[in-house]
N, C-alpha and C positions, 0 to 999 in steps of 0.2 A: 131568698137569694142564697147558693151557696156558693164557696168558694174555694180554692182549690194554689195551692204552691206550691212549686217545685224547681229543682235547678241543677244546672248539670256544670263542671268545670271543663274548659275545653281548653287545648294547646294553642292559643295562635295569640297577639294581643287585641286589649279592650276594641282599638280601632279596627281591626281588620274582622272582628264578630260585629260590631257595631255597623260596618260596610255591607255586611252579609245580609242582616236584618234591612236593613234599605231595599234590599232585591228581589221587591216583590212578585216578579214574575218567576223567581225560582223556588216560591213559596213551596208550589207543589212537589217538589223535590225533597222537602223533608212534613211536612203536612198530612197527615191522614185525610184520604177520601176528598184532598181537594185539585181539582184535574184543572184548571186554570186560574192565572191570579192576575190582574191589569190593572197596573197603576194609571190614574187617569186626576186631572188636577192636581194641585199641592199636595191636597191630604185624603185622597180617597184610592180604593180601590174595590173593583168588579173582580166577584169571587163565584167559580163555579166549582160547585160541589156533591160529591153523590155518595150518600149517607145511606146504610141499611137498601141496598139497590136503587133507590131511590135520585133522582138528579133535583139538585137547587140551586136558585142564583142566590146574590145577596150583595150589599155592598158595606164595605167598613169604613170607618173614617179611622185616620190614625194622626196622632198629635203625636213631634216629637220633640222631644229637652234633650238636646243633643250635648249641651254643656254637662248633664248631671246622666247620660248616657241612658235616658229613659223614652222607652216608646210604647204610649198609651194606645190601646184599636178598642174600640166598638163594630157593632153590628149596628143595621141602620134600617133594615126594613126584614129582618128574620127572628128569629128567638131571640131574646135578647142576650146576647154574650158580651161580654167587654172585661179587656186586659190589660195585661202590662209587661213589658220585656225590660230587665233592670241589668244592666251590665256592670261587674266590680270587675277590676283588674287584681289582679293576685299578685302580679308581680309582672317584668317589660312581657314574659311569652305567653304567661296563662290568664285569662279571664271565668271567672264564673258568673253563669246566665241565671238568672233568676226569671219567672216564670208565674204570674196570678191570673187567675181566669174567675171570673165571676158572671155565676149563671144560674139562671131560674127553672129549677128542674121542670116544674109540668109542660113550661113553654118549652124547653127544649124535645121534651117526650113528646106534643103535638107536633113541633115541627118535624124530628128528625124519625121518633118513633125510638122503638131502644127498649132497654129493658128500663124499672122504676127500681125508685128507693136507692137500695146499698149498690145493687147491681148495677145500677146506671151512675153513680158515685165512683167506683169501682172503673167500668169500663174507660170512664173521661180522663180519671187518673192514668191508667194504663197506656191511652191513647196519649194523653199528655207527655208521659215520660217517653215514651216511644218515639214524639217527635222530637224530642230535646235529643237523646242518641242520634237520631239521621241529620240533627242539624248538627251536632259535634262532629258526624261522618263527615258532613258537606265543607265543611268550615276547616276544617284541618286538613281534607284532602285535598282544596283549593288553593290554599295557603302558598305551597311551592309556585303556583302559577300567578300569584301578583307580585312574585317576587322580579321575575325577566319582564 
């Protein structure tokens, strides 16, 4: 298994990044290569995704500790992935996200296809920090509109 963290600080407070992560349908919005996201029951959601041209479904369960600002996802019938979104507060305007992904390279290579080894270590990183920037985008630039 390896595993992977990262984290970005972003302008808005704990609770209003912490609102942002709830809104799984806007996943796709800062997400790599994921074209739909459907919350469905308490703790699950229907995820469509399209990897190296490739289309997938998949569903995740996600537990959340809402008092200690942590939101645990798995994968449930794909590669096996499973994570963790950790939110600390900096102070009332800034939070920093924190960010763990833990995943089993050969099954993600059979699922998704990719490159191996460092390469594909390398690209998830990339893709990970990438999505942490568009969700700092999404998140700050939303910000003025939960205010009215």
């Amino acid at each position: 298994m390896s595993t992977l963290e990262e984290q970005i600080d972003v302008e808005v407070p704990v609770q209003v990044a912490w609102e942002q992560l709830h809104r799984v349908n806007q996943y796709p919005a800062f997400v790599s290569g994921l074209r739909h996201a459907h919350p469905h029951g308490s703790n699950r959601a229907h995820c469509d995704i399209e990897v190296a041209g490739a289309e997938r479904v998949f569903e995740t369960a996600i537990s959340d500790h809402g008092e200690n600002q942590v939101m645990n996802w798995q994968t449930l019938d794909a590669a096996h992935l499973r994570g963790t979104f950790a939110l600390r507060s900096l102070d009332n305007g800034s939070t920093r996200v924190q960010v763990r992904v833990e995943y089993d390279p050969e099954a993600v290579h059979e699922v998704y296809g990719g490159p191996h080894g460092f390469a594909q270590s390398h690209a998830i990183e990339e893709t990970v920090r990438g999505d942490l920037a568009q969700f700092k985008r999404l998140v700050e630039e939303e910000r003025p509109l939960r205010g009215s």
